[in-house]
Every structure is written in structure tokens, then in C-alpha cells.
VEXZA-235203 format. One record per residue (C-alpha): x, y, z. Coordinates in steps of 0.2 Angstrom, whole numbers, padded with zeros to 4 digits, always signed. Example, Ala and Ser with C-alpha at 12.3 -4.5 7.8 and 13.67 -1.06 7.14 Angstrom:
+0062-0022+0039
+0068-0005+0036
//
This chain:
-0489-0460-0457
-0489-0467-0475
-0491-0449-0481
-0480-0442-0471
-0466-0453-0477
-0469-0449-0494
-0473-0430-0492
-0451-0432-0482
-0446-0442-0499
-0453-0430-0509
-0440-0417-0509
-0425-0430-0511
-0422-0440-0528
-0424-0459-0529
-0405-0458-0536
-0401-0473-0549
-0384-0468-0555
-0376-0478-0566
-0356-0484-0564
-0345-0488-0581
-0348-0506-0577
-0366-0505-0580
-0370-0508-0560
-0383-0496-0552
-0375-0485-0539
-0379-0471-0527
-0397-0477-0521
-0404-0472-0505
-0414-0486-0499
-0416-0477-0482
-0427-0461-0489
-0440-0473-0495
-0439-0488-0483
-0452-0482-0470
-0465-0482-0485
-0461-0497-0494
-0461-0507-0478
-0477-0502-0473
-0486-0502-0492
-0475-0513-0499
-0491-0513-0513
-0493-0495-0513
-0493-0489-0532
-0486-0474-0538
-0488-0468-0557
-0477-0463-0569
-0483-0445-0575
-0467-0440-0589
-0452-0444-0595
-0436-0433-0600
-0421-0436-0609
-0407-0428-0610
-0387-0430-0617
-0394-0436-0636
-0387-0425-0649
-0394-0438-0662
-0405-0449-0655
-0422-0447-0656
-0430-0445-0639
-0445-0459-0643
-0431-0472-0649
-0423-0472-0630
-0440-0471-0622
-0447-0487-0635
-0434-0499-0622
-0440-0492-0607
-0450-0506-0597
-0464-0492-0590
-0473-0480-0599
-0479-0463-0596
-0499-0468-0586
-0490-0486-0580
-0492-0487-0561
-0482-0498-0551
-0478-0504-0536
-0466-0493-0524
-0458-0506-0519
-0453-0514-0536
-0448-0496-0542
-0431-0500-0539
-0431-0514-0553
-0440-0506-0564
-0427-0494-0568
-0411-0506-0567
-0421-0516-0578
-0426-0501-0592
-0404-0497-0589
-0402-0514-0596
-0414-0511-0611
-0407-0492-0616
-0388-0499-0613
-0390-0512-0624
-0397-0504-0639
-0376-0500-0641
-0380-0482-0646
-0374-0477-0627
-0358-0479-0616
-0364-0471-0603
-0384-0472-0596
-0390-0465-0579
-0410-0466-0573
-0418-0454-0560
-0435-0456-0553
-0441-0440-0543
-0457-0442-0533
-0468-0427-0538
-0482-0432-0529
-0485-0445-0514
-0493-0454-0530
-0485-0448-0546
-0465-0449-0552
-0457-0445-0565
-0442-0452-0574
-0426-0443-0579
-0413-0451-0593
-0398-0445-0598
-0387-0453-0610
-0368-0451-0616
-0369-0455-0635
-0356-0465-0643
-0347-0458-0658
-0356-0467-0672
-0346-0463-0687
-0331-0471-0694
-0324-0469-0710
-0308-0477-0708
-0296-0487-0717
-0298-0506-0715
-0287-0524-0710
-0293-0538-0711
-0287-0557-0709
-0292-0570-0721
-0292-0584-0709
-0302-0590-0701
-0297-0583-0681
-0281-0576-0676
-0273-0590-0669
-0273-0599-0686
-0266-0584-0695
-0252-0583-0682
-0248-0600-0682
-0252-0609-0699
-0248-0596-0707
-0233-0587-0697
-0243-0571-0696
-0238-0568-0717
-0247-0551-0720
-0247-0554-0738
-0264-0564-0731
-0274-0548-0727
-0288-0537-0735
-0287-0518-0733
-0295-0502-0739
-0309-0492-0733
-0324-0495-0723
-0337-0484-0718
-0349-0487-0704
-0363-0475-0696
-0371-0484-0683
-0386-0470-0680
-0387-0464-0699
-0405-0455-0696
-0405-0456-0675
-0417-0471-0674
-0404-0483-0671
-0402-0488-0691
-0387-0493-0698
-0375-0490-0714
-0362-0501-0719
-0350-0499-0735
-0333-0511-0738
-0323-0507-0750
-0309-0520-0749
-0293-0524-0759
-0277-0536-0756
-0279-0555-0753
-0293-0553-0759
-0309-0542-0766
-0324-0536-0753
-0338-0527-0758
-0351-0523-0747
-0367-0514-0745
-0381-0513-0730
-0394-0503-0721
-0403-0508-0706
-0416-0501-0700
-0424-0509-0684
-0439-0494-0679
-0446-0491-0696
-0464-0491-0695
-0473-0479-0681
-0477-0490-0665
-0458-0496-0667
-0461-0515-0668
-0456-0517-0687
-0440-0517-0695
-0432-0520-0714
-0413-0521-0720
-0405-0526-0737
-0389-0529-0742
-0378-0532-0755
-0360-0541-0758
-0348-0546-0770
-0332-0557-0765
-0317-0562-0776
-0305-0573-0771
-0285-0581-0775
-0291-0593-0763
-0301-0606-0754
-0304-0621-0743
-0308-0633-0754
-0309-0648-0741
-0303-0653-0725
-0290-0667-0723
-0291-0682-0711
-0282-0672-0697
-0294-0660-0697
-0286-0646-0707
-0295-0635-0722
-0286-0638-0738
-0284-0624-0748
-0285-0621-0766
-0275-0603-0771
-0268-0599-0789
-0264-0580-0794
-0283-0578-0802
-0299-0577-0796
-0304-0595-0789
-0320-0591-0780
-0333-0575-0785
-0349-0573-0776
-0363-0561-0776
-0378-0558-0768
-0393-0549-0761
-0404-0551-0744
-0416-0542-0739
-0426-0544-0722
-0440-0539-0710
-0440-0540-0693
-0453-0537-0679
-0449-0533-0660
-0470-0531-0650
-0461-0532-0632
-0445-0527-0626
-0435-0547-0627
-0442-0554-0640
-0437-0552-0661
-0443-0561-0675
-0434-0562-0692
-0438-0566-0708
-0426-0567-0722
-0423-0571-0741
-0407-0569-0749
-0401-0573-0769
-0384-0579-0772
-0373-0583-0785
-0356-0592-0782
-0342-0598-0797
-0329-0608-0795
-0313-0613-0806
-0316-0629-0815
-0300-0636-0808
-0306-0639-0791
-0322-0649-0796
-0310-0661-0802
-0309-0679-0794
-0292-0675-0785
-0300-0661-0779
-0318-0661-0771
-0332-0666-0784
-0344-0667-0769
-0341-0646-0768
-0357-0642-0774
-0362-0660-0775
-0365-0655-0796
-0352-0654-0810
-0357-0637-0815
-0343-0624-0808
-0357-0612-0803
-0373-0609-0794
-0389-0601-0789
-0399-0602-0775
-0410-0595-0763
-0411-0595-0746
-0426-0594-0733
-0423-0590-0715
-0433-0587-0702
-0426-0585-0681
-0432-0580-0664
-0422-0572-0652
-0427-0569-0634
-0411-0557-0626
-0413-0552-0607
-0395-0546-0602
-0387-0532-0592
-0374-0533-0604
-0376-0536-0623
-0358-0537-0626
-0350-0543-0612
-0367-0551-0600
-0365-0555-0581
-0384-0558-0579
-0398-0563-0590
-0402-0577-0602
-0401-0576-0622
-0408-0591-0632
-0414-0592-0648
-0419-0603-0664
-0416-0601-0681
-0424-0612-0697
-0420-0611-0714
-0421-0620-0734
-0408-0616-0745
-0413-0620-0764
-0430-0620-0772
-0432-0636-0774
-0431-0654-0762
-0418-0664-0775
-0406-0652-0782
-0389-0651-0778
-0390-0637-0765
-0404-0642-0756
-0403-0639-0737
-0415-0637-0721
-0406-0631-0707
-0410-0630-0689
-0399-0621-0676
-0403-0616-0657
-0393-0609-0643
-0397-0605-0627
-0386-0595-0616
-0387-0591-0598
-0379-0580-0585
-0375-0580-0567
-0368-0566-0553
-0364-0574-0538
-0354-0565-0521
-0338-0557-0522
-0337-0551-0542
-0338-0571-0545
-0350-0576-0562
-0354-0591-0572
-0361-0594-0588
-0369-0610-0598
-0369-0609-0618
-0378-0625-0626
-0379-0623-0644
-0385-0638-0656
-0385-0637-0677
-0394-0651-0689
-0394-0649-0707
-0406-0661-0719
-0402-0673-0729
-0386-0678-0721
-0380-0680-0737
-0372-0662-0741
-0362-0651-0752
-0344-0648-0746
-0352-0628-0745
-0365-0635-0734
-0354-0646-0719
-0347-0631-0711
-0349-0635-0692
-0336-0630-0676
-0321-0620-0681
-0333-0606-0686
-0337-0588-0678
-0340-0590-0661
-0347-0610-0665
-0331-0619-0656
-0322-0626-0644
-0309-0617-0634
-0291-0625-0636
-0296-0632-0655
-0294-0616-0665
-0282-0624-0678
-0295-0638-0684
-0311-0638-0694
-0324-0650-0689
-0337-0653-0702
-0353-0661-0700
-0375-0660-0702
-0376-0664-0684
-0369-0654-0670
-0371-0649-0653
-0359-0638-0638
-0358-0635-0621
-0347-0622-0613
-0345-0619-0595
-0336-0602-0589
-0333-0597-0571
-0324-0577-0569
-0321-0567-0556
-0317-0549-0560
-0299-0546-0555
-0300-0524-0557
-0313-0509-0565
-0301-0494-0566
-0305-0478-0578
-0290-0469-0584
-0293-0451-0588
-0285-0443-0605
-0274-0428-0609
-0286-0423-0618
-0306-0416-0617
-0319-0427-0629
-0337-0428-0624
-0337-0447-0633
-0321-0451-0622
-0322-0443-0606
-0308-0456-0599
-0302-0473-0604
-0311-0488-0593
-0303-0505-0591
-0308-0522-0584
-0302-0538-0583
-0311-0553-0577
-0302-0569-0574
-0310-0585-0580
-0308-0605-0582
-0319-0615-0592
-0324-0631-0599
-0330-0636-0617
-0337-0650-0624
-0346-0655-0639
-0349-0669-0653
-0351-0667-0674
-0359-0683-0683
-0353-0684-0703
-0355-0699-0714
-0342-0703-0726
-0334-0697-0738
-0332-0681-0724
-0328-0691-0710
-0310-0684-0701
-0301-0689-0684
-0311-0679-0674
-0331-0682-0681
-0342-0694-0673
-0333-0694-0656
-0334-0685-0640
-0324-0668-0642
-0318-0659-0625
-0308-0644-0618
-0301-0633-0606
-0291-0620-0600
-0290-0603-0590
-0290-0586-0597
-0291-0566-0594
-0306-0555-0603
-0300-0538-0605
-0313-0525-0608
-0313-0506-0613
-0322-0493-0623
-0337-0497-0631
-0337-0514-0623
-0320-0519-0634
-0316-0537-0629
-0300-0545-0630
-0298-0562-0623
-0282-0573-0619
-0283-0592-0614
-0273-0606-0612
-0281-0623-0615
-0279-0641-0617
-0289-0650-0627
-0292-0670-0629
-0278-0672-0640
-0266-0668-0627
-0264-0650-0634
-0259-0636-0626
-0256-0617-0631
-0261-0600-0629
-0276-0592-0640
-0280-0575-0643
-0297-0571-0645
-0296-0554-0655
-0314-0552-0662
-0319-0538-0652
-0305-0525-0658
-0301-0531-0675
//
């Protein structure tokens, strides 16, 4: 009976197809039920592998993220799995918007796998805006959205320079202030694709510059019409990836940053590099493990991503700039019924000795280490830790089709998920950087709309309270600008 099921299922596909949203569709449980009820354990092996859709990719980068190989057997019944999992992996390499996986059974033992792939556009020389602030929000609201406070001028990106998912950056930056920057990735550099390198290297002037941050919470800022801050530096790193979750990375960077005199003064901040020399130079030691296991890389519904990171900033344990740093996160993710999801983000910094540079006591108010609702402030401190709670429901998924024909944007897709969430969090300072809102319970909350399109572009609106009593409207624009 076994064999005669499978000889039936022979001549149809095991369809996975793959919907803009990332969610497997189009599987026809029914042509294969009769033989994985009564084999469940029954193994069927994987004899090749095709891709097709890649103009640039190479075919052995997309097949690296698959979770079986050409001779791995596996159970009929987990076969299902297997591709939404290797989906996963080849979507989230970002080289792709669209993925679809097709087994066809060759053989009452043997299958084979077909991939194709819709290539993202992956070059972008185009001119460049950029804020000097710190978020939007701060921009708009501190600083009545004044567009003298920009940098603009050309950037070119290729994300796939040589088809092995390597990439090249160039900045070159002018206005407000002065960016220049150079970097190559390259993630798949030795044979077996485990091992990777990049290097960079920057220069940054700047009119201006937090200098401090007041008792309320608010960076003080030093601008003159010269240069007040330079910096340059180079980094190089190596990075090794054995399986399909796990990355290790190692990393040594040079830098050189000079400040005017003026700001060393004692009106000032003399604790700014915690010396009364205007300049520095330091090394910086890094090493972090990241564990990613998402459906999602930009925008995850399911899966867990947590990782640590240590480093040591300076050569030796006395001078000036001398830092260990330790900082882990872990992040998890839910789907529940009905297009509801939740999600848990714990994230934790320490920084040693306590006693620190100015440079040094960066802590909430940061890239994405904050609170919802206390975008205007700052929050310094060597000890640190967050919790954010988010529960969504995806409101629509519509796909709007263009007046025109490109085979990088066959339609336009939107999402919008509805969300509400809780932060809370807590950053220990000793003087003379203690503020209002250090060594004390810190907490948030609010609702909000995530709005997704091409390429996984997110932009975010919420409105929170905080535990000052605040309220307002935030927009999150990291994802498009």
C-alpha cells in the first residue's frame, strides 16, 4: 500500500510556494497523507538541487543556507519543515524578495529540490540625506526639523559586488558635517563557506558635538563654525559561520579622535576623555556570538535571536581610555491564532571600571538601545539593562501592481501590523554623570502601526507615555532613511 501511495504522489509536486509575506502556501497535504500516516519514519533522500531566477548569485551561496544537502535523507513526514525552514535561511540572506521551494518526488525513495529566487536590485549609487541627530523625533522636535542640520552627497552601495553575498560601501558626505567611508564585507570567503573578512575605513569631521548631558537628561552640545571633533580609523574583521545559526566574530579596530581644546576645559567636560590631552589613540578588541533563527530577518514573526558581545578598548589597564565591555541580548518571537504575534527583547550592557570617559557612558538613547516614548533624552551609565514587551496583529498584506514592467519590482506590497507594547529598564551611573533619570526604575508604553514594503522597508508610528507623565507621537524612520 506504502508503494503504491508513493508511486500516486510521484507524478504531482510537493508544492511549497512562497507568498510576499514569507508564509508557505499552496501545499497539498492530501497527495502525501496516506504515506506519512502509515510511515511516518519512512526516509526519502535528497538526490539534486536546481536553482534558478539568479542573475548574479552564485548557485552554491543559496545552496550553503539550505538545511539539507544533496545525499541527506530525511523523514517524509518532516519533509514539510525542512523546506519552510531552508525558506527561512535563503530569505534571510537579504539577497532575495522573493523565494519559492519545490520538492518533486523522483522516486518512492529519492526527491529533488527546485529554488527559484527573485534577486533584489543590489546597486545604488544615489545621492545621500542624512540627519545628524540622533533619531527623528529629536530632529523634528529639538531642533524644529532645521535642514541646515543634515549631511548629503553621494553614496554607493553594492550589496552582491562579486555574487557571493559580499558587500561595498563608499560615503562621501558633505554639509553639517564631513563622512567619509570605506568597507568591504565579505561573509563566504574561504571554500567550505564558513569563513569570512571585512575592513573598513572612515574619517568624520565635525562643527559639532555632545559634549555632556545636563541633569534633565539632554546632550549638550558644543558647535562653533570649525572643526570641533575629527576622527579616523580602520577595522578589520574575521568572522566564522560552521552551521546554519551560529556566527562568531572577531574584531580589531585603530582609532584616532581630536577635539578642540576648548571643550576639555573645566566649564566644559574635563572628564571627556578622562586626560587633558585633546587627542587620542586606541585600540579596540571585540569579539561576539550571534545565534539568528528567524522567518524574518528584518521584520521576525517567529524565531529567537540572542547574542553576546565582549570587548577592551585601550592597550593597557590604567590609561585614560581603558574599557571592558559586555553586552547581551536575547530576543524572541511568537505567532499566535488569528495574524496576532508577541515578542520579548532583554538586553543588558556593563562597562568596567565604572569610572569612565564621557565617550565611554553612552547607554539608552542610542540606535535601537531604548525605550519607546523617551526618545528626546539620553541616559548615560556602565550598567544597563531592558525589557520590551510587543503584542501585534496584522491589520492588512495587499500588493499594488505598477504602471510599469521591472523584474526587481513586479508590484508594490504593503503591511501593516498594529501593535502595543511595554518598555522598561534601569541605568546605574555614579557621579559626577548622575541625571534625573539614572539609578531608578525607567518605564513606557504606547500603541503603534508598523508599516512594511519593498525589501522589508519599515516604518513605524507610536504613541507612548512614559513615567514622566509624557505623552507624544514618535516616528520611527530607520528603515527608509
Amino acid at each position: 500500500m506504502n508503494r503504491i501511495c508513493l508511486l500516486l504522489i510521484g507524478v504531482f509536486y510537493i508544492i511549497i510556494g512562497v507568498a510576499q509575506n514569507k508564509k508557505p502556501i499552496g501545499v497539498n497535504i492530501e497527495q502525501i497523507k496516506c504515506f506519512i500516516d502509515e510511515t511516518p519514519s519512512s526516509k526519502i533522500q535528497l538526490i539534486s538541487i536546481n536553482v534558478t531566477g539568479n542573475k548574479k548569485t552564485k548557485d552554491y551561496i543559496i545552496v550553503r543556507e539550505m538545511s539539507m544537502k544533496i545525499g541527506d535523507s530525511v523523514n517524509a513526514s518532516s519533509l514539510y519543515d525542512e523546506l519552510v525552514t531552508s525558506h527561512g535561511l535563503i530569505y534571510n540572506t537579504n539577497l532575495f524578495s522573493e523565494v519559492a521551494l519545490t520538492a518533486i518526488l523522483i522516486s518512492p525513495y529519492t526527491f529533488k529540490i527546485e529554488i527559484k529566487v527573485l534577486e533584489k536590485w543590489y546597486v545604488y549609487p544615489i545621492p545621500q540625506f542624512e540627519l545628524i541627530d540622533r533619531n527623528f523625533n529629536d530632529w523634528w522636535k529639538t531642533y524644529n526639523a532645521d535642514f541646515e542640520r543634515v549631511v548629503y552627497g553621494l553614496r554607493f552601495t553594492h550589496y552582491n559586488f562579486s555574487g557571493r553575498a559580499d558587500k561595498l560601501n563608499a560615503y562621501l558626505l558633505d554639509g553639517y558635517s564631513k563622512k567619509y567611508l570605506f568597507s568591504y564585507a565579505q561573509p563566504y570567503s574561504n571554500s567550505a563557506l564558513t569563513q569570512g573578512f571585512s575592513f573598513n575605513g572612515h574619517l568624520f569631521e565635525n562643527r559639532e558635538l555632545p559634549i555632556k548631558t545636563a541633569y534633565n537628561n539632554k546632550a549638550i552640545l558644543y558647535k562653533s563654525k570649525l572643526i570641533n571633533k575629527k576622527n579616523w580609523g580602520i577595522s578589520s574583521s574575521f568572522s566564522s559561520r560552521n552551521g546554519l545559526y551560529k556566527k562568531n566574530t572577531y574584531v580589531l579596530q585603530y582609532e584616532h579622535i581630536a577635539i578642540a581644546d576648548t571643550i576639555l576645559s573645566d566649564n566644559l567636560n574635563p572628564n571627556y576623555f578622562n586626560t587633558n590631552k585633546n587627542s587620542i589613540d586606541f585600540f579596540d578588541f571585540g569579539y561576539k556570538f550571534e545565534y539568528i533563527n528567524t522567518n524574518n530577518i528584518n521584520y521576525p514573526l517567529k524565531g529567537k535571536i540572542y547574542s553576546i558581545a565582549i570587548a577592551k578598548r585601550g592597550l593597557s589597564l590604567k590609561n585614560n581610555i581603558n574599557m571592558f565591555s559586555l553586552d547581551m541580548r536575547f530576543k524572541k518571537f511568537f505567532t499566535l491564532r488569528n495574524n496576532f504575534y508577541s515578542s520579548i527583547h532583554l538586553a543588558s550592557k556593563l562597562k568596567l571600571p565604572f569610572k569612565q570617559a564621557y565617550i565611554n557612558q553612552q547607554a539608552f538613547g542610542y540606535g535601537d538601545y531604548n525605550l519607546r516614548g523617551l526618545d528626546y533624552y539620553v541616559i548615560d551609565g556602565v550598567v544597563s539593562g531592558l525589557t520590551k514587551c510587543t503584542i501585534s496583529k496584522k491589520v492588512f498584506s495587499l500588493k499594488i501592481p505598477l504602471p510599469f514592467k521591472s523584474k526587481y519590482f513586479p508590484f508594490l506590497p504593503f503591511s501593516c501590523y498594529a501593535k502595543t507594547y511595554f518598555d522598561a529598564g534601569y541605568v546605574y551611573n555614579q557621579a559626577p554623570y548622575v541625571n534625573n533619570l539614572n539609578n531608578k526604575f525607567l518605564y513606557t508604553g504606547g500603541i503603534g502601526i508598523d508599516i512594511l514594503s519593498i525589501y522589508d522597508l519599515k516604518i513605524s508610528i507610536e504613541y507612548s507615555i512614559n513615567q514622566l507623565r509624557e505623552k507624544g507621537l514618535f516616528l520611527d524612520t530607520r528603515g527608509f532613511l
